[in-house]
C-alpha positions as CSV (number, residue, x, y, z in Angstrom):
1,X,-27.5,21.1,125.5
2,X,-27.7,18.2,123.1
3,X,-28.0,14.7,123.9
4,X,-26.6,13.5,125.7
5,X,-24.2,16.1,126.5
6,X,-24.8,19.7,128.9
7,X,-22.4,22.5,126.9
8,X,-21.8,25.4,129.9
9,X,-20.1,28.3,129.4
10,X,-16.8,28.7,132.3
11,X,-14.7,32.2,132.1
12,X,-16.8,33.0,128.9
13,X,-14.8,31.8,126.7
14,X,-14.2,28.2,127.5
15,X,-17.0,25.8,127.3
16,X,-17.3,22.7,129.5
17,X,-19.3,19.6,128.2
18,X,-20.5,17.4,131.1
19,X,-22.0,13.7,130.0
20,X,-24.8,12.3,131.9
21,X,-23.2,9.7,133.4
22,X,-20.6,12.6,134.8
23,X,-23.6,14.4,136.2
24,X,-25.2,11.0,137.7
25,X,-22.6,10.2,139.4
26,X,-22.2,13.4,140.8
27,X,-25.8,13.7,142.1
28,X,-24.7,10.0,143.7
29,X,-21.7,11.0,145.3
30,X,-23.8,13.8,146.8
31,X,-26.8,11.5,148.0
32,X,-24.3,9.1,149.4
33,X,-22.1,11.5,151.5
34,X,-25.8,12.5,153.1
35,X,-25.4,16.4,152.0
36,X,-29.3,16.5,151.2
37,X,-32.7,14.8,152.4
38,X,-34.4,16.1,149.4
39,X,-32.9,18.3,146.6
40,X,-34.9,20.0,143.6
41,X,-32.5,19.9,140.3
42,X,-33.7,23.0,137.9
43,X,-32.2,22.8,134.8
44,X,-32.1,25.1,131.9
45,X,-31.0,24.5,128.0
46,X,-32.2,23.2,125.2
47,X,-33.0,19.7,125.3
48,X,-32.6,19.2,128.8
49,X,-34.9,16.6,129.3
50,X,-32.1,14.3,127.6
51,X,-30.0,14.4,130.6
52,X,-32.6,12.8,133.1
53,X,-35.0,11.1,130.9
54,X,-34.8,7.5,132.1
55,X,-31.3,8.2,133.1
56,X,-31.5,9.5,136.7
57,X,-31.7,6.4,139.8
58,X,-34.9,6.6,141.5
59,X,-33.4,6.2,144.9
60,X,-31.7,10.0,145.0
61,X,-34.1,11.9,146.4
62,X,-34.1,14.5,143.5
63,X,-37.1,16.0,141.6
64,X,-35.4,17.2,138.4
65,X,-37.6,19.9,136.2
66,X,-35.8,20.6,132.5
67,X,-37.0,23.7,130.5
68,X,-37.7,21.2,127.4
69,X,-38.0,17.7,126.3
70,X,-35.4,15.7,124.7
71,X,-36.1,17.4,121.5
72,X,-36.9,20.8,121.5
73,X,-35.3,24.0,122.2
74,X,-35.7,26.0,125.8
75,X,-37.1,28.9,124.1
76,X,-35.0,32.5,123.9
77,X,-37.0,35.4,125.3
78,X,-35.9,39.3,126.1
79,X,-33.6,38.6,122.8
80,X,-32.7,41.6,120.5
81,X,-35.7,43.7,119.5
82,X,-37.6,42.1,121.6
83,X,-39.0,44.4,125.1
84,X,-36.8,44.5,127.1
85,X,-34.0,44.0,125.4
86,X,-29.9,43.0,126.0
87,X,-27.8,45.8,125.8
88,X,-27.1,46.5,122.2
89,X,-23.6,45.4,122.4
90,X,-24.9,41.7,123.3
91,X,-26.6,39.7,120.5
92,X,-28.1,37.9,123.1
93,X,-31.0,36.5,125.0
94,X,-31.5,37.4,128.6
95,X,-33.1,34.1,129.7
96,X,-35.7,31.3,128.1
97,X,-39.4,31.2,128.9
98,X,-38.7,28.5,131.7
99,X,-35.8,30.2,134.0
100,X,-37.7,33.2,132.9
101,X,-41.3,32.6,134.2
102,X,-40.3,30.6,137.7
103,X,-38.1,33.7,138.3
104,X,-40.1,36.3,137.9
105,X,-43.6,34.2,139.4
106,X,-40.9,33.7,142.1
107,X,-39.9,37.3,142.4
108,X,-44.0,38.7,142.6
């Protein structure tokens, strides 16, 4: 991520940049077609906290948690060399310390 843009991979090769206001009125749509009472928004990249911070209508229903700020990176962990490590075909992280800790705290 970047503000104010989300960059997500689709197919693996293609890459899909969604704008807040795209993501807002998403999240609307859904609150006004009555598809949640409550809804918890996780969201993980670097910063993240661009895409809600003072962006997001009170009046949704949603608790957003972001893996950063505005302005600083999520955090690469289980990266190459690191234990455990990607297979060594992937120069790659496996997750960031956010998804990373409520996963496995979730998975204990």
């Amino acid at each position: 991520g970047c503000p104010p843009v989300l960059i997500y991979a689709d197919d693996l090769n293609d890459f899909l940049r969604k704008y807040v206001d795209d993501l807002n009125d998403v999240l609307r749509k859904k609150h006004d077609s009555g598809t949640y009472k409550s809804l918890v928004f996780y969201l993980e990249a670097c910063e993240s906290g661009s895409i809600f911070e003072g962006l997001l209508a009170q009046d949704l229903g949603i608790y957003v948690t972001t893996a950063s700020n505005a302005y600083e990176s999520s955090w690469g962990t289980y990266c190459s060399g690191q234990y455990p490590s990607p297979p060594p075909e992937y120069e790659t992280c496996l997750g960031d310390l956010y998804s990373v800790a409520w996963m496995e705290d979730r998975s204990t």
